[in-house]
ROSE-341562 format. One line per field, with one value per residue: residue in three letters; residue number from 1; x, y, z of N, C-alpha, C in turn. Coordinates in Angstrom, 2 decimals, decimal comma. Each point is the difference from the previous one (the first is absolute). Example, Ala and Ser with C-alpha at 12.3 -4.5 7.8 and 13.67 -1.06 7.14 Angstrom:
<nodes>
rest: ala | ser
nr: 1 | 2
n_xx: 13,19 | -0,35
n_yy: -5,69 | 1,05
n_zz: 7,80 | -0,72
ca_xx: -0,89 | 0,82
ca_yy: 1,19 | 1,19
ca_zz: 0,00 | 0,06
c_xx: 0,90 | -0,77
c_yy: 1,20 | 1,09
c_zz: 0,00 | 0,73
</nodes>
This chain:
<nodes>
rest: unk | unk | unk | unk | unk | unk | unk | unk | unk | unk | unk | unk | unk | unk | unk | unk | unk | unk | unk | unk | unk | unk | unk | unk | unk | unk | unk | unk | unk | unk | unk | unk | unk | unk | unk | unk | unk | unk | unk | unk | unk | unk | unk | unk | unk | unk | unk | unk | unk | unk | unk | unk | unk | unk | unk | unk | unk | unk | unk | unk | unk | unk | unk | unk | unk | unk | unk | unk | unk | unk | unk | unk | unk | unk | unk | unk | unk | unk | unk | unk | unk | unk | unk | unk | unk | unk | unk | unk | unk | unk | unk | unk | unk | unk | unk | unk | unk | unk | unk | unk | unk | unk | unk | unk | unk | unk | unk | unk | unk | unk | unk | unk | unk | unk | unk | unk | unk | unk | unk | unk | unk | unk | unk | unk | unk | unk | unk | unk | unk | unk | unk | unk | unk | unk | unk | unk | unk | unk | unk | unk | unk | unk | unk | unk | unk | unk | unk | unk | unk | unk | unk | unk | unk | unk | unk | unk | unk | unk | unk | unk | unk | unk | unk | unk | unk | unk | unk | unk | unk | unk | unk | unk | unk | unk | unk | unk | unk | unk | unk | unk | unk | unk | unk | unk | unk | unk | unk | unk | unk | unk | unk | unk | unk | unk | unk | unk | unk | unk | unk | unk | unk | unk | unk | unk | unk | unk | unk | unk | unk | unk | unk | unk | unk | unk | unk | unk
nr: 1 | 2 | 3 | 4 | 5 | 6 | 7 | 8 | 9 | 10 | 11 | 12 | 13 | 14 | 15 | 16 | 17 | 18 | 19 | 20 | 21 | 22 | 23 | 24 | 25 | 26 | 27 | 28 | 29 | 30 | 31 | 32 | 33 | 34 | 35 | 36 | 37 | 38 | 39 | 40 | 41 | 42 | 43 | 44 | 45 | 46 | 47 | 48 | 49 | 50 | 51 | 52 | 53 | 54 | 55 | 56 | 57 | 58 | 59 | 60 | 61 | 62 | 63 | 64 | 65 | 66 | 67 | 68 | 69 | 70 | 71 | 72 | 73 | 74 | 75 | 76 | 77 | 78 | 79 | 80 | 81 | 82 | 83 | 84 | 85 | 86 | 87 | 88 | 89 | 90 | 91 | 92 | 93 | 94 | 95 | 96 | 97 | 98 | 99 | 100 | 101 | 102 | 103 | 104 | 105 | 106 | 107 | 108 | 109 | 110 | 111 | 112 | 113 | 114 | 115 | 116 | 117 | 118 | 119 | 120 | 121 | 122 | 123 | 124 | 125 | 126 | 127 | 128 | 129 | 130 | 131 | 132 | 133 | 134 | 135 | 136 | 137 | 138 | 139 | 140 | 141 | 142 | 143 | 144 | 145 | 146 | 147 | 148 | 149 | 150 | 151 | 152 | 153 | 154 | 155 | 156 | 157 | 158 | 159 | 160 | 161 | 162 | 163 | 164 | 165 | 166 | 167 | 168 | 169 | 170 | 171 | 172 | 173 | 174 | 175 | 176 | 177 | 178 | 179 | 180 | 181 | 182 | 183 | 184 | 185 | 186 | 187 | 188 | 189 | 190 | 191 | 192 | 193 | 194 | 195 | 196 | 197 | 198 | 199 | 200 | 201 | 202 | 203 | 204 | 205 | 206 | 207 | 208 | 209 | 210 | 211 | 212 | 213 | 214 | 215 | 216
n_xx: 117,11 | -0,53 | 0,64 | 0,55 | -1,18 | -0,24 | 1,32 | -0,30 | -1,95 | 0,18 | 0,41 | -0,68 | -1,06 | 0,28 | 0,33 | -0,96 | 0,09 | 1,16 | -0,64 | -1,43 | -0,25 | 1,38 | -0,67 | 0,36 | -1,20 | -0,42 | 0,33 | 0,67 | -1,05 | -0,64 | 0,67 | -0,25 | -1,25 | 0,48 | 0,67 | -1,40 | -1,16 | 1,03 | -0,46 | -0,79 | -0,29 | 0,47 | -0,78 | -0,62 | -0,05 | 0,05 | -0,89 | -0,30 | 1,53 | 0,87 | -1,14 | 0,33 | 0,87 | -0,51 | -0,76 | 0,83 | 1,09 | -0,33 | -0,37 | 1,29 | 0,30 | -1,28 | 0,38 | 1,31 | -0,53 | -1,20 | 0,85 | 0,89 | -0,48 | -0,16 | 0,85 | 0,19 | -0,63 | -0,21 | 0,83 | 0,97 | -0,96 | 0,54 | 1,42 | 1,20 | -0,89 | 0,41 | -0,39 | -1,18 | 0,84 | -1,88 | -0,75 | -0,85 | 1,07 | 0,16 | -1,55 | -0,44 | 1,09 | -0,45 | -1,23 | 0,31 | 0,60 | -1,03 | -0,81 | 0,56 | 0,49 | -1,07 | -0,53 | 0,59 | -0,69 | -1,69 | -0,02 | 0,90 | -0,75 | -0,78 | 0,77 | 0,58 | -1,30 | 0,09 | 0,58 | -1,07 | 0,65 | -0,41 | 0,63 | 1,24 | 0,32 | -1,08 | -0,40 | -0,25 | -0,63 | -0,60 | -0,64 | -0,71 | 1,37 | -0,07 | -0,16 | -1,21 | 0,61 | 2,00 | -0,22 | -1,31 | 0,54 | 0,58 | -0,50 | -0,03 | 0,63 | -0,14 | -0,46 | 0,98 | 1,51 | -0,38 | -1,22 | 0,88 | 0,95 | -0,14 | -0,28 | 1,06 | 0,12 | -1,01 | 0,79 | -1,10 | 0,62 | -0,16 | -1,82 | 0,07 | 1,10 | -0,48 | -0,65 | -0,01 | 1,21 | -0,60 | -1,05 | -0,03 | 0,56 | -1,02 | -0,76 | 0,34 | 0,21 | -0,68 | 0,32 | 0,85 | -0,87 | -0,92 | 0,25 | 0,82 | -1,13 | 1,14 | -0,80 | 0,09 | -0,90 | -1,05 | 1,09 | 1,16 | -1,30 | 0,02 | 1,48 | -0,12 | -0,64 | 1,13 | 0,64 | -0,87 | -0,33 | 1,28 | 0,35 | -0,89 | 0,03 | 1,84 | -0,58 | -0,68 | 0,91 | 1,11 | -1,12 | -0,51 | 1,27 | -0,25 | 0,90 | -0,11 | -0,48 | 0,93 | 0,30 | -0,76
n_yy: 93,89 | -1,35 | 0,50 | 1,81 | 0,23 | -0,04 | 0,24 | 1,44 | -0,56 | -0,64 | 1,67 | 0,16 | -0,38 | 0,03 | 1,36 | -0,14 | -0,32 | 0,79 | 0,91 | -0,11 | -0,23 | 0,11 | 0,65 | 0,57 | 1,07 | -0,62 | -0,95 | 0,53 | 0,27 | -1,42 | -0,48 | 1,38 | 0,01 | -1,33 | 0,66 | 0,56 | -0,89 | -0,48 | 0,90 | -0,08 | -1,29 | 0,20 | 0,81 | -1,07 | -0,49 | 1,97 | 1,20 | 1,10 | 0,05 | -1,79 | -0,24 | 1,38 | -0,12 | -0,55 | 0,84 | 1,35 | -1,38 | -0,27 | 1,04 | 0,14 | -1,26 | 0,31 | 1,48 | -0,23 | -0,73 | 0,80 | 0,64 | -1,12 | -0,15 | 1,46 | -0,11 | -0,98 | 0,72 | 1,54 | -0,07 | -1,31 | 0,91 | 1,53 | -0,16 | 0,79 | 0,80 | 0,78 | 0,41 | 0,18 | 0,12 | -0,20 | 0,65 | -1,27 | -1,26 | 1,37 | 0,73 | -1,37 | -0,19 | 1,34 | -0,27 | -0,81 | 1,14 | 0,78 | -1,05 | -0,69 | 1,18 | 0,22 | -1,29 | -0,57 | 0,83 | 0,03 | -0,64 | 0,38 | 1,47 | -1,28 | -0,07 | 1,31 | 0,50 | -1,31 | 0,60 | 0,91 | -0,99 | 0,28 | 0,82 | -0,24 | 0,74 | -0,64 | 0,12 | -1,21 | 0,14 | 0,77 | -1,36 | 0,80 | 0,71 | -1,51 | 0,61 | -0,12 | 1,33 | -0,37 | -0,93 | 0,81 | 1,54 | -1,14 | 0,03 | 1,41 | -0,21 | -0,83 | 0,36 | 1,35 | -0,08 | -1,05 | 0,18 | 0,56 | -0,64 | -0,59 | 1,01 | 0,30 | -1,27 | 0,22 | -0,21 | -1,26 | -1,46 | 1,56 | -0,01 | -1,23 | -0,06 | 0,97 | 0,35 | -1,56 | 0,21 | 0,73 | -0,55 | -0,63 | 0,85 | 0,69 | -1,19 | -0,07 | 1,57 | -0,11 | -1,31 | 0,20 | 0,92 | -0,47 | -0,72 | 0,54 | -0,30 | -0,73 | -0,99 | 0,74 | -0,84 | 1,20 | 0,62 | -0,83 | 0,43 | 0,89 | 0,13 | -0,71 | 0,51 | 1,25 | -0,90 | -0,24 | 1,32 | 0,21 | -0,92 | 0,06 | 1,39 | -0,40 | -0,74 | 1,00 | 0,44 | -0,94 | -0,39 | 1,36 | 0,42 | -1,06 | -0,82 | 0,86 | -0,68 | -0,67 | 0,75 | -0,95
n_zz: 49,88 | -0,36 | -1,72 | 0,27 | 0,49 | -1,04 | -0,19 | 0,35 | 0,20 | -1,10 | -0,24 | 0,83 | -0,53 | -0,93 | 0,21 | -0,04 | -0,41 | -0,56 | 0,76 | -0,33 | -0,75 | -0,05 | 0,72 | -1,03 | 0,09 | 0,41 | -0,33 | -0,94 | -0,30 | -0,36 | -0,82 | -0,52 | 0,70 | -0,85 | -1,66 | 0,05 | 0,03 | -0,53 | -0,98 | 0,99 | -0,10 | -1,19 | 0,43 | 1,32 | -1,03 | -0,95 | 0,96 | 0,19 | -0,48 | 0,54 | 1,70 | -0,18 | 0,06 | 0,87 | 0,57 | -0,36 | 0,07 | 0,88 | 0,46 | -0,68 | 0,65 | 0,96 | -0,40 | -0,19 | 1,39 | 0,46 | -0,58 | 0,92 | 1,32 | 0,05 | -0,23 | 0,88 | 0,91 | 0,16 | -0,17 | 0,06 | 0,91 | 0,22 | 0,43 | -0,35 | 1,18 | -1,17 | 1,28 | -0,77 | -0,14 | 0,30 | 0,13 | -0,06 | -0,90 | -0,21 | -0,31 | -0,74 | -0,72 | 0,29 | 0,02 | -0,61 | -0,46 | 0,57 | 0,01 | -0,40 | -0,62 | -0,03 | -0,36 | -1,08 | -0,19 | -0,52 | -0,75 | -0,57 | 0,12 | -0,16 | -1,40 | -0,17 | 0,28 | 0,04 | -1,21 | 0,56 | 0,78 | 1,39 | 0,25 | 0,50 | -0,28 | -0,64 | 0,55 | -0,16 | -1,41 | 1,01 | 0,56 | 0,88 | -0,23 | -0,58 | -0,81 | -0,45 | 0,16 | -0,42 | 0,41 | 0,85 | -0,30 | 0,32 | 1,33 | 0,24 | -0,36 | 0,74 | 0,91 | 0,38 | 0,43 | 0,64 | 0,89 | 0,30 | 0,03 | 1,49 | 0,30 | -0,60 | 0,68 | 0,60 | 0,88 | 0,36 | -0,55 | -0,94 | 0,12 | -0,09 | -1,26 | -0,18 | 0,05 | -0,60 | -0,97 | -0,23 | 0,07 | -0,83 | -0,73 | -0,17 | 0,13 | -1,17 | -0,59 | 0,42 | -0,57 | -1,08 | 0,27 | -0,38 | -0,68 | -0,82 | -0,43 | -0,36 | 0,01 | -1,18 | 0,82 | 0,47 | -0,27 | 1,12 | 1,23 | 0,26 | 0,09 | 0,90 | 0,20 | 0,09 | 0,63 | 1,09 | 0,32 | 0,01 | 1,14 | 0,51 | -0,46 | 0,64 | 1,05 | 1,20 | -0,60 | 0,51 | 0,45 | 0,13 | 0,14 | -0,73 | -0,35 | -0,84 | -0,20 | 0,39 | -0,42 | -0,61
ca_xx: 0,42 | -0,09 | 0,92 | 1,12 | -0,69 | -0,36 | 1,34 | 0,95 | -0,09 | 0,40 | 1,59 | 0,13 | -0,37 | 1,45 | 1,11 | -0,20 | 0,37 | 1,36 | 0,77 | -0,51 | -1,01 | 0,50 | 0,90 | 1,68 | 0,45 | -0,59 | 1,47 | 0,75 | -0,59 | 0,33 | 1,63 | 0,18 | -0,34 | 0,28 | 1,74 | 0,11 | -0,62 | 1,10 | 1,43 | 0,49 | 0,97 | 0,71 | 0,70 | 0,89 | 1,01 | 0,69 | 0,25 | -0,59 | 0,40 | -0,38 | -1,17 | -0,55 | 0,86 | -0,76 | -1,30 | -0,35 | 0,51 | -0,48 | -0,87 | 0,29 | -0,06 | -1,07 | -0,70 | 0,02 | -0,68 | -1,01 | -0,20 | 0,36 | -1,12 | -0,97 | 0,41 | 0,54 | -1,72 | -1,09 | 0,50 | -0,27 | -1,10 | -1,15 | 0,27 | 0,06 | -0,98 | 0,38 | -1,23 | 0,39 | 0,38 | -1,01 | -0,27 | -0,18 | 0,71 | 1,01 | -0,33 | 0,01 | 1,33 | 0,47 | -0,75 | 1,21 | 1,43 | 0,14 | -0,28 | 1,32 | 1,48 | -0,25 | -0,20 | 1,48 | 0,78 | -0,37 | 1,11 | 1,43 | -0,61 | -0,13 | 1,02 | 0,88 | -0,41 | 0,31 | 2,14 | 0,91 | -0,12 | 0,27 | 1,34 | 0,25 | 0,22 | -1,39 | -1,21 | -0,90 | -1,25 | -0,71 | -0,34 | -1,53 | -0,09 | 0,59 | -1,18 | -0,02 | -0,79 | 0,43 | -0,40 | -1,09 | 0,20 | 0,21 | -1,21 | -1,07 | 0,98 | -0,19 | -1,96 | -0,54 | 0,87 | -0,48 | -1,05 | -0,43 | 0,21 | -1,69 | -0,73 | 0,93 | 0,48 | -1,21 | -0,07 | -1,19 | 0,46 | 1,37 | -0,56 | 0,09 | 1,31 | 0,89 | -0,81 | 0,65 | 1,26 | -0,03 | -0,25 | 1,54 | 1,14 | 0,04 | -0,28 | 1,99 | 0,16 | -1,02 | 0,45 | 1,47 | 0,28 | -0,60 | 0,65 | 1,93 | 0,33 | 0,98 | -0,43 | -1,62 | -0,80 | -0,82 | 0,62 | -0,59 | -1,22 | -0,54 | 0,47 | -0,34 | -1,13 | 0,25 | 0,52 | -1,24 | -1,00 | 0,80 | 0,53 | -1,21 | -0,38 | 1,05 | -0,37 | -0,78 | 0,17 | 1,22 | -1,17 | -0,70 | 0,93 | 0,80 | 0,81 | -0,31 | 0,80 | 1,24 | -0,11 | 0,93
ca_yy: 0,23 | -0,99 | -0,88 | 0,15 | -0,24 | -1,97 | 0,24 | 0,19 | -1,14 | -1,06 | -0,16 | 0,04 | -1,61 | -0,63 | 0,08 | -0,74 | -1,46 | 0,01 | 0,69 | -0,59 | -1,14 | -0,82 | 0,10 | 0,25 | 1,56 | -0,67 | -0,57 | 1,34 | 0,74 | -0,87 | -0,27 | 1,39 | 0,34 | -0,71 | 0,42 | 1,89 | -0,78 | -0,54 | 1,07 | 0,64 | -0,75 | 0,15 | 1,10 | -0,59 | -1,31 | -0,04 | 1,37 | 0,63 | 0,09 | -0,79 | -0,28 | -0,06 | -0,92 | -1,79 | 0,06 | 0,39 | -0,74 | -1,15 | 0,85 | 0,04 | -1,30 | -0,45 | 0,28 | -0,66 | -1,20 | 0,72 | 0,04 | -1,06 | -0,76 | 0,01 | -0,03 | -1,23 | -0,50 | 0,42 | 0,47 | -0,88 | -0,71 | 1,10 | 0,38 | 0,81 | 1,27 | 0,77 | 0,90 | 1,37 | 1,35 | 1,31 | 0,73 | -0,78 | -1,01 | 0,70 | 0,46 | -1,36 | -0,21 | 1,08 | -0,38 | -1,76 | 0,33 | 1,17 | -0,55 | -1,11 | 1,34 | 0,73 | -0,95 | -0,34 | 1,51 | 0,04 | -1,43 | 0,42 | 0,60 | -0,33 | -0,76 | 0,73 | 0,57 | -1,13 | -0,30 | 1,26 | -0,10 | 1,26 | -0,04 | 0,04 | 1,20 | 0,58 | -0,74 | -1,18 | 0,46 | -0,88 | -0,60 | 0,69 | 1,05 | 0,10 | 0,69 | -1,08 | 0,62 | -0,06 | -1,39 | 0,19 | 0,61 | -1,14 | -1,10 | 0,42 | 0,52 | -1,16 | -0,52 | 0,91 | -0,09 | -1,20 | 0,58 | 0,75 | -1,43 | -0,41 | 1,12 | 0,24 | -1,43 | -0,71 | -0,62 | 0,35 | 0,11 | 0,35 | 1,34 | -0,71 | 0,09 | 1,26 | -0,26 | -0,79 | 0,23 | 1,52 | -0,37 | -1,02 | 1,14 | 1,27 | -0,41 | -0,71 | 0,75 | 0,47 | -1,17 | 0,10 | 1,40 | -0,37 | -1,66 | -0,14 | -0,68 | -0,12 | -0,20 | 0,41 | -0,61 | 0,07 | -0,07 | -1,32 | -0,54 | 0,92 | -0,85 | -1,35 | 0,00 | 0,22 | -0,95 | -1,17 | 0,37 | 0,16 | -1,43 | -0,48 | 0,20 | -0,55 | -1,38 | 0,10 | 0,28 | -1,00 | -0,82 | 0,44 | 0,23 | -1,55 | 0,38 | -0,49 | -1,63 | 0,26 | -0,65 | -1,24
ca_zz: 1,37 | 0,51 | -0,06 | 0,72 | 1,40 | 0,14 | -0,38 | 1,42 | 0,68 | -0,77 | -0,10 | 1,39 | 0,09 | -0,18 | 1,31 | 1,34 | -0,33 | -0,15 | 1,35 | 1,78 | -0,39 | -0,10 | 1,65 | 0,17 | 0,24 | 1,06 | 0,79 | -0,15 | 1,41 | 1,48 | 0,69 | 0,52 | 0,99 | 1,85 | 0,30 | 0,74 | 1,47 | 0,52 | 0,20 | 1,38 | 0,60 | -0,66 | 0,79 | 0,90 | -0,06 | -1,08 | -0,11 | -0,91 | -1,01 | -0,92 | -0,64 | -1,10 | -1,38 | -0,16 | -0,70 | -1,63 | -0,49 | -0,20 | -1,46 | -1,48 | -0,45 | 0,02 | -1,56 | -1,42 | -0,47 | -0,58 | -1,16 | -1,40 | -0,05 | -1,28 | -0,63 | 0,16 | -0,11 | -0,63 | -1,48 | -0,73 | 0,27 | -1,23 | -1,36 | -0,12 | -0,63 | -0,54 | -0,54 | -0,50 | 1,03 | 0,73 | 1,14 | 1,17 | 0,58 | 0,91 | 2,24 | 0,98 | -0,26 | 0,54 | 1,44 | 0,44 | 0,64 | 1,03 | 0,91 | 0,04 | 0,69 | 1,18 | 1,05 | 0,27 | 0,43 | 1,54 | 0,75 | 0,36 | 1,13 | 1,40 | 1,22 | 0,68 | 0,75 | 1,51 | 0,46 | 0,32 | 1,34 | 0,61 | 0,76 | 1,69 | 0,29 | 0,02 | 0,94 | -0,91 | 0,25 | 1,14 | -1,19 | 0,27 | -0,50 | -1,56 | -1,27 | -1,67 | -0,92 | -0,87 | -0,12 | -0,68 | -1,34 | -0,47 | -0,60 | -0,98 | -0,82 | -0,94 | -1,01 | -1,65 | -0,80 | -1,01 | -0,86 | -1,51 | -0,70 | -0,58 | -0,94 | -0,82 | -0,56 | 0,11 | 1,38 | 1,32 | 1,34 | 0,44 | 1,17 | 1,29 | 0,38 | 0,25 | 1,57 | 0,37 | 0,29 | 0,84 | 1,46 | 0,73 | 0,29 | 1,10 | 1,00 | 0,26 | 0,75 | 1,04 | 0,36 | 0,02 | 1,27 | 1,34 | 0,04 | 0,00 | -1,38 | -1,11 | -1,44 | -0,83 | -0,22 | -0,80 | -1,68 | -0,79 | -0,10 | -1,42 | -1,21 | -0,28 | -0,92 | -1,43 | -0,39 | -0,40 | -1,52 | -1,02 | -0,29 | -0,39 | -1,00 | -0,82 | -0,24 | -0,92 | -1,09 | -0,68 | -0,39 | -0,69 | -1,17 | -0,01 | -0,68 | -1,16 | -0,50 | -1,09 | -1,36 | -0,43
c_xx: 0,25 | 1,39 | 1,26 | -0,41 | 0,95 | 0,93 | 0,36 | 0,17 | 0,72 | 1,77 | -0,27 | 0,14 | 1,48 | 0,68 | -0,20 | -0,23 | 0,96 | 0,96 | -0,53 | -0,21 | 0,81 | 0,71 | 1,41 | 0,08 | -0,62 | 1,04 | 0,77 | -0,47 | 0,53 | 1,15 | 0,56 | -0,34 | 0,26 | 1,45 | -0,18 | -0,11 | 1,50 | 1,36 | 0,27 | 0,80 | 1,17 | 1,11 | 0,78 | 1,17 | 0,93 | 0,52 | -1,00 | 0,24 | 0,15 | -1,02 | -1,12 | 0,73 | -0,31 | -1,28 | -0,07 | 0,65 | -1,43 | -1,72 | 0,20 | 0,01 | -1,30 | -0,42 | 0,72 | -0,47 | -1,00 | 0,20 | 0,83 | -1,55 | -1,00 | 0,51 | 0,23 | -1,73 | -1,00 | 0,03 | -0,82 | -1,59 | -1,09 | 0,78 | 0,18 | -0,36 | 0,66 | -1,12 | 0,64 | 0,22 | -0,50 | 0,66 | -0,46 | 0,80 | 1,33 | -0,07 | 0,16 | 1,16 | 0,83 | -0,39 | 0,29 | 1,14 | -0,09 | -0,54 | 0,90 | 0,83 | -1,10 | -0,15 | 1,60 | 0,87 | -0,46 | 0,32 | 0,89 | 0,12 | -0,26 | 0,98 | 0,83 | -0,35 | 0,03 | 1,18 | 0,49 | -0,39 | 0,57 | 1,59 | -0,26 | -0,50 | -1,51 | -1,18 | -0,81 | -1,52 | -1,39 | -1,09 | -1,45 | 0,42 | 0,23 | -0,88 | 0,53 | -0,74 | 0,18 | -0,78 | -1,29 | 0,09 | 0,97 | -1,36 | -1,08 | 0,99 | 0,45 | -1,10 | -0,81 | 0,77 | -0,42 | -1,46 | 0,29 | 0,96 | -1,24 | -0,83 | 0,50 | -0,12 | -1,08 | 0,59 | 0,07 | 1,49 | 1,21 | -0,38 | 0,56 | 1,11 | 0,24 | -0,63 | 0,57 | 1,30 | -0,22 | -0,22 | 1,03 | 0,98 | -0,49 | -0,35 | 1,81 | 0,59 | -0,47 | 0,48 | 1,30 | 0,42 | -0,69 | 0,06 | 0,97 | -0,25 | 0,72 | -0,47 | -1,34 | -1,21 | -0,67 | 0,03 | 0,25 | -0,79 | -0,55 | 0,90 | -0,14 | -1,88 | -0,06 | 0,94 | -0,28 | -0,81 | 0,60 | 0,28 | -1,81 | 0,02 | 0,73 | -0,87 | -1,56 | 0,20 | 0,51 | -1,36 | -0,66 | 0,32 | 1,28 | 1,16 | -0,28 | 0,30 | 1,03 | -0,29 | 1,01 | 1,01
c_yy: -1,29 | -0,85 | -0,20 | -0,82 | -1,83 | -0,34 | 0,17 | -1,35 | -0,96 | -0,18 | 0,01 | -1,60 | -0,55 | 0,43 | -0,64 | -1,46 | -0,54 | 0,15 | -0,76 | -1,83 | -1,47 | -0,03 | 0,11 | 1,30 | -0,48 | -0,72 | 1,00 | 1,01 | -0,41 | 0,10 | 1,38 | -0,27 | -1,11 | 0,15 | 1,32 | -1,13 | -0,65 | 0,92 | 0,63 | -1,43 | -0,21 | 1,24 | 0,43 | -0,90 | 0,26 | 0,98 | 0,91 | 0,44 | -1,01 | -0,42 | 1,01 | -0,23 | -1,13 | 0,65 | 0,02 | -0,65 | -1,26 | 0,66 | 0,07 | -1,21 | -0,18 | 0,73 | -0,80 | -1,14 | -0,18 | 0,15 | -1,14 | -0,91 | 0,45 | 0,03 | -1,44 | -0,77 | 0,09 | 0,84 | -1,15 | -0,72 | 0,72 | 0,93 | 1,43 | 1,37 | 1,23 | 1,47 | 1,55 | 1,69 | 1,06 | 0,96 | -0,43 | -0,18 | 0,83 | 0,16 | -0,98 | -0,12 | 0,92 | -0,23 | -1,06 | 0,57 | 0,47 | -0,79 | -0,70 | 0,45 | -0,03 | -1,07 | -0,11 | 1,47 | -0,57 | -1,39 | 0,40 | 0,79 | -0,60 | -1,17 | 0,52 | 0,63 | -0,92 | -0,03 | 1,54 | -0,18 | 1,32 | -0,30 | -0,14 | 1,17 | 0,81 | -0,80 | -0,66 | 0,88 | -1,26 | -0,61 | 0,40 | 1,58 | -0,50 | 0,35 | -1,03 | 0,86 | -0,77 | -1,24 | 0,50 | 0,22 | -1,64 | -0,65 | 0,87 | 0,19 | -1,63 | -0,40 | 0,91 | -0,67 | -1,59 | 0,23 | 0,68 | -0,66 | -0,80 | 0,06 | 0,26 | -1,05 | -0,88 | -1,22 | 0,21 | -0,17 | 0,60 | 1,30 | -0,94 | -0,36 | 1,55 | -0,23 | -0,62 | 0,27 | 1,37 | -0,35 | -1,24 | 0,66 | 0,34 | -1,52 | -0,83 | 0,93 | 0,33 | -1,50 | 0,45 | 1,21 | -0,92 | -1,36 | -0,39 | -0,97 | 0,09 | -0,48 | 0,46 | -0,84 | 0,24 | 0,80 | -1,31 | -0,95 | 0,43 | -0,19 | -1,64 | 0,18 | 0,56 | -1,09 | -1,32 | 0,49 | -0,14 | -1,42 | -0,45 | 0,73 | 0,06 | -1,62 | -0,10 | 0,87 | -1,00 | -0,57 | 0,17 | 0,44 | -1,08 | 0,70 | -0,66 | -1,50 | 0,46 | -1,04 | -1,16 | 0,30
c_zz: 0,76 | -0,06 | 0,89 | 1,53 | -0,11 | -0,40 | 1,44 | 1,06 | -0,55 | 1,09 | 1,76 | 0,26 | -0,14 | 0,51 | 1,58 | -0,61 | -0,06 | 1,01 | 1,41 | -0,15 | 0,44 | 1,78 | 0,19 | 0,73 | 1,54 | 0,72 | -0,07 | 1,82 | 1,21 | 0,53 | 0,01 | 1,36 | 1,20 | 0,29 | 1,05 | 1,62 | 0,45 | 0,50 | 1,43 | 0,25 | -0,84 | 0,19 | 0,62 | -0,31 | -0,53 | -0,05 | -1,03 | -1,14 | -1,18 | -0,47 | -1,01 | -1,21 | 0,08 | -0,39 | -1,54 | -0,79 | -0,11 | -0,56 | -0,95 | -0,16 | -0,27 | -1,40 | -0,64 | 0,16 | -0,56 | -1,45 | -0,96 | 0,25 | -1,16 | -1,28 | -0,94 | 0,01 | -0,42 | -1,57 | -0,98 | 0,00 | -0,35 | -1,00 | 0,39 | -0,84 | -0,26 | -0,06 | -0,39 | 0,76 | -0,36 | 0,67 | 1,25 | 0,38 | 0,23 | 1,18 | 0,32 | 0,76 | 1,01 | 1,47 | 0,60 | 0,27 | 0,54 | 1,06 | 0,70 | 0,74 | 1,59 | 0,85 | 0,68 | 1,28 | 1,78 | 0,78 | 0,51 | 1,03 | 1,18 | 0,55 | 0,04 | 1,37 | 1,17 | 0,20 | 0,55 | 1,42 | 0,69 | 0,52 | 1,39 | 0,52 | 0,08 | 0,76 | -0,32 | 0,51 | 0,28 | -1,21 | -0,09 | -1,12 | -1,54 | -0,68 | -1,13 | -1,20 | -1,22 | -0,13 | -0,65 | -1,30 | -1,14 | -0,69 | -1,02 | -1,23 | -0,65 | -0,34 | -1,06 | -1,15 | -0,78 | -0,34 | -1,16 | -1,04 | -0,72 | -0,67 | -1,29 | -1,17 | 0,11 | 0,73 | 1,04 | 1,26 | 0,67 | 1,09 | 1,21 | 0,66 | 0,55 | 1,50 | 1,07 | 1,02 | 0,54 | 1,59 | 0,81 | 0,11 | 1,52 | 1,21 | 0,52 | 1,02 | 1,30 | 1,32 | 0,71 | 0,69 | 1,64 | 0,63 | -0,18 | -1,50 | -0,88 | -1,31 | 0,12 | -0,01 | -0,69 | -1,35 | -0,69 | -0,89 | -1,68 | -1,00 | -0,30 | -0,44 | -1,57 | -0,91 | -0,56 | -1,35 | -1,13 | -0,73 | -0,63 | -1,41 | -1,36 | -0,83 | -1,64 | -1,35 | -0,60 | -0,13 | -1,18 | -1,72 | -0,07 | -1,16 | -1,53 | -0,93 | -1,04 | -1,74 | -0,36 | -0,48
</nodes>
């Protein structure tokens, strides 16, 4: 009974070694979320239509960078892992996509939802009557949605990211109805800390995993 047990862990271990370890899914994050903290002023400058063609353009740039970097980095430094396709490492596999689709969905969600400004024609609603349900139901919905990442993947610091960005959402919002704020601060904020983590824990791997000496 022990063996499959110590197998399942074995292949978790390495997927999170492979996937988190190196701060690429971390910068990856980051620069998602200070492209969501910039996009109301981008907005403005561009319209709601190109700029999300500047958003998901320069998202697809940011994955494939993500992946020649590991490609280009962390490949050559542990070597590429071939694990065997369990039954684990499906759900694993299944639960990374379903997660992914959904972060990316509910991104997208909320920056459409700042570009459906009201018409002339309808009465700007008073800034004492705005409800943030949607904002609430955001923030619990990102802190289940990476907890249980977390949980999933055995990283700690991804209960803190969902949280995190859940509550900078809803406190951005709450800014930008009652202060006229154009840029996202405190989304910002929270992506420049997921950014920093990322750049710190990009470093400490290129450290920790050197590149093998080339042979004479």
């Amino acid at each position: 009974m022990s063996q499959p047990y110590n197998l399942s862990q074995i292949q978790r271990r390495t997927f999170r070694m492979i996937s988190f370890e190196d701060g690429l899914f971390d910068l990856l994050l980051g620069i998602t979320f200070m492209f969501l903290a910039i996009y109301p002023v981008t907005r403005e400058l561009l319209g709601p239509i190109w700029n999300m063609v500047l958003f998901l353009s320069l998202l697809a740039l940011a994955i494939v960078a993500q992946l020649l970097v590991r490609h280009l980095v962390s490949e050559p430094r542990i070597g590429y892992v071939r694990l065997r396709k369990t039954l684990t490492l499906r759900f694993l596999l299944i639960i990374t996509v379903v997660m992914v689709v959904i972060t990316f969905g509910l991104v997208l969600l909320t920056l459409l939802s700042p570009g459906l400004e009201p018409t002339s024609s309808i009465p700007a609603e008073a800034p004492g009557e705005r409800s943030y349900m949607v904002e609430f139901i955001t923030l619990l919905f990102m802190g289940g949605l990476f907890s249980a990442m977390g949980y999933l993947f055995g990283v700690r610091r991804l209960y803190f990211y969902g949280w995190m960005v859940g509550l900078a959402y809803l406190v951005s919002v709450y800014m930008e109805h009652n202060a006229g704020w154009i840029l996202l601060i405190p989304m910002a904020f929270a992506a420049g800390v997921i950014l920093v983590t990322g750049l710190v824990l990009f470093l400490r791997f290129v450290r920790k995993y050197p590149l093998p000496a080339e042979e004479a």
